[in-house]
TORKOL-93466 format. One line per 3 residues: their letters; for each residue x, y, z of C-alpha. Coordinates in steps of 0.05 Angstrom, whole numbers, plus 5000, padded with zeros to 4 digits. Example, Ala and Ser with C-alpha at 12.3 -4.5 7.8 and 13.67 -1.06 7.14 Angstrom:
2
as	5246 4910 5156 | 5273 4979 5143 .
***
This chain:
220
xxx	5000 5000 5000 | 5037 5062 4979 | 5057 5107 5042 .
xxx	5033 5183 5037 | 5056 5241 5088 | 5015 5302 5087 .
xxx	5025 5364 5116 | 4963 5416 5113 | 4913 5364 5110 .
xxx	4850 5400 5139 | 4860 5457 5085 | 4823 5457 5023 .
xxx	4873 5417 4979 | 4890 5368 5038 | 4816 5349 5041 .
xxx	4819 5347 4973 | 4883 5298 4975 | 4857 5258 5034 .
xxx	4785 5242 5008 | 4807 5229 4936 | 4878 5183 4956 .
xxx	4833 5151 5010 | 4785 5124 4962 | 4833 5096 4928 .
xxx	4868 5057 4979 | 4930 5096 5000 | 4949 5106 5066 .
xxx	4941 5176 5083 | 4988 5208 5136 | 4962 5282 5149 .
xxx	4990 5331 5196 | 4957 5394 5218 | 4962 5446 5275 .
xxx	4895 5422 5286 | 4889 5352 5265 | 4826 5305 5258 .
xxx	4812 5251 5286 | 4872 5196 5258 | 4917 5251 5236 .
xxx	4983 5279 5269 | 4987 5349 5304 | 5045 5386 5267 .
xxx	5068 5467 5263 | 5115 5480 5213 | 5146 5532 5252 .
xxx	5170 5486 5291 | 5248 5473 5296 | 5268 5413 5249 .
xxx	5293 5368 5300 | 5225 5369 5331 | 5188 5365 5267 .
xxx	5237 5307 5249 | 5209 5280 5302 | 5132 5285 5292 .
xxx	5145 5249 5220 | 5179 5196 5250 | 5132 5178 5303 .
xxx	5070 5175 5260 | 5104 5124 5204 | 5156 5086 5230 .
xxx	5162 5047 5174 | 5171 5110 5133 | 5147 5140 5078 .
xxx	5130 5137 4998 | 5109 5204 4983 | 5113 5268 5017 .
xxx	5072 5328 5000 | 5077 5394 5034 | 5015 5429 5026 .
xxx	5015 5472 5096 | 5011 5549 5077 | 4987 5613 5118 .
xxx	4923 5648 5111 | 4935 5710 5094 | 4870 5732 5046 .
xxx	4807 5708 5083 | 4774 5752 5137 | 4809 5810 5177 .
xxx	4881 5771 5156 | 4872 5808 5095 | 4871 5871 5134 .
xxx	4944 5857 5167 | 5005 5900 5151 | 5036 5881 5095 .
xxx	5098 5866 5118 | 5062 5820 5176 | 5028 5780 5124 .
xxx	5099 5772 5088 | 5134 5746 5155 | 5076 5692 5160 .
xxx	5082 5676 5093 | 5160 5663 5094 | 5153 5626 5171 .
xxx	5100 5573 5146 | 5100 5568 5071 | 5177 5580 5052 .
xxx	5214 5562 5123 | 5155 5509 5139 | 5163 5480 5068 .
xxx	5250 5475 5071 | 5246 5443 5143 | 5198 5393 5128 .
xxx	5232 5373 5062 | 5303 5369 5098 | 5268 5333 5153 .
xxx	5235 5284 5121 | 5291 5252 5083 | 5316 5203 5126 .
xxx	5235 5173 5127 | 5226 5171 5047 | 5245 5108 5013 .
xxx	5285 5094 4963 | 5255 5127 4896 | 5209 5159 4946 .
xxx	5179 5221 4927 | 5175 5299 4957 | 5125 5353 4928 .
xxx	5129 5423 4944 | 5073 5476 4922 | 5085 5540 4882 .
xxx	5043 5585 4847 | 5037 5587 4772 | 5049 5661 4766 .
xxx	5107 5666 4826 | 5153 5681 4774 | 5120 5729 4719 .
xxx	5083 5763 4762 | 5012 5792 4770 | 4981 5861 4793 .
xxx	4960 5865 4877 | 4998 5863 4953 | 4966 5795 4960 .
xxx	5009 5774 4879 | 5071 5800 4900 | 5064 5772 4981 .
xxx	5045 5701 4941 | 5100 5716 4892 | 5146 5722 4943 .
xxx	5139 5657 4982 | 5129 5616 4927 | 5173 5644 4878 .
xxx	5229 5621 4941 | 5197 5556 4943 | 5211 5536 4866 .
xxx	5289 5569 4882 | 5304 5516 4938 | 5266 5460 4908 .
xxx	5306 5461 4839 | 5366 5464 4888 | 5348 5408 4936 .
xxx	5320 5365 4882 | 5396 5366 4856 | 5428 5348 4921 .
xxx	5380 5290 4939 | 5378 5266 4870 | 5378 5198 4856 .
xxx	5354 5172 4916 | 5292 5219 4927 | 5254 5251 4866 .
xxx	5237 5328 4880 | 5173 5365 4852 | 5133 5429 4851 .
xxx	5056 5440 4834 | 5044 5504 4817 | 4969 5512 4818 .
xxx	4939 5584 4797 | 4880 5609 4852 | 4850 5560 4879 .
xxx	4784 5567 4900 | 4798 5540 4976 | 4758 5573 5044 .
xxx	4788 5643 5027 | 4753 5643 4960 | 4690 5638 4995 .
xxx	4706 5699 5038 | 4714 5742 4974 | 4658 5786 4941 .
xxx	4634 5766 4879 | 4666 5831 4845 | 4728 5815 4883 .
xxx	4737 5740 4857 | 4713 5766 4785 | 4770 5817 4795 .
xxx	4829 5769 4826 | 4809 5728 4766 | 4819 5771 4708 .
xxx	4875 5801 4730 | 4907 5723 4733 | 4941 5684 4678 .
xxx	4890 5633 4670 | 4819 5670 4681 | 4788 5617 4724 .
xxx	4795 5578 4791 | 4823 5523 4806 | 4785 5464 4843 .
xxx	4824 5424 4901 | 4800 5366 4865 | 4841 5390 4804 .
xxx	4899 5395 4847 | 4888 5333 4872 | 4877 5296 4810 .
xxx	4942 5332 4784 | 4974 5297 4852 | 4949 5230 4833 .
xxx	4976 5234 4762 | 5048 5261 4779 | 5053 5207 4835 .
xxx	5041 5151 4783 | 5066 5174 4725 | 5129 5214 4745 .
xxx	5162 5264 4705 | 5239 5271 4716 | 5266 5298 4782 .
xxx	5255 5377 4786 | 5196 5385 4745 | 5151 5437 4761 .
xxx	5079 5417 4736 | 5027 5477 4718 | 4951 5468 4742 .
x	4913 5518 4712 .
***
């Protein structure tokens, strides 16, 4: 039964991943600040040794995949109303930082040909109008930087991966006006939302059919 660490699982794409790699037999591993019931309490800000730890404890015998979904809030509700530069530190503590120490920690847990996924965004690199594009552009734009790096230095035990998803239409979608999502949406490269499902599906696919070590796969 193929082995599958999650972090982030109670966020939209985690559900996503959980419900749709459940019903298909995998054994789901999720961590989350506030897990469900059968999943693993995790913070990303934690220090590696201690999130070293956490993965170790909840599969002993390792893992096949790893995906590291976690990321902060910063666009639903009143944490769209925080300074800018506040928003930025939480971005780069849980996303970028959260993303680097999970990947380094998890190594030593993946098996051979196992399998680490990072997540991007598709337009962290050319750009798009808006605090919350350039805050997003930020973080993930560092995220594709170490992952094309580490997937180098882990290479060819471990393969190394990046989704890059455009919006996707998670809980702080919902928490948007209609003229704001109609506005977030023309302004991005591909003029719609993306589902979790689609992100999920995407997962699915890259997991069994893998593309060479360092690939960074569009969903848009």
């Amino acid at each position: 039964m193929l082995r599958v660490g999650v972090t982030g699982i109670t966020g939209g794409i985690g559900q996503a991943v959980n419900e749709l790699f459940g019903r298909r037999g995998v054994d789901i591993i999720g961590f989350a600040r506030q897990p469900g019931p059968h999943q693993y309490p995790l913070d990303v800000t934690m220090d590696e040794p201690a999130i070293s730890q956490r993965i170790g404890e909840a599969s002993p015998n390792g893992y096949d995949v790893w995906i590291n979904l976690a990321g902060a809030d910063i666009l639903s509700g009143d944490n769209r109303k925080k300074p800018y530069f506040e928003r930025l530190q939480e971005l780069w503590d849980v996303d970028v930082l959260g993303t680097i120490k999970c990947s380094r920690a998890v190594i030593p847990y993946l098996h051979n040909t196992g399998m680490l996924i990072n997540v991007a965004w598709d337009e962290a690199l050319s750009g798009a109008p808006g605090d919350s594009a350039s805050l997003y552009g930020t973080a993930k734009a560092a995220i594709l930087g170490f992952s094309a790096s580490f997937a180098k230095s882990v290479m060819p035990k471990i393969r190394v991966y990046v989704l890059s998803p455009g919006w996707v239409a998670t809980r702080w979608a919902r928490s948007l006006t209609e003229e704001q999502k109609s506005r977030l949406i023309q302004q991005s490269a591909s003029k719609k939302w993306v589902e979790p499902q689609d992100v999920a599906e995407t997962l699915w696919d890259m997991i069994h059919n893998p593309p060479p070590s360092g690939t960074v796969m569009m969903v848009n």
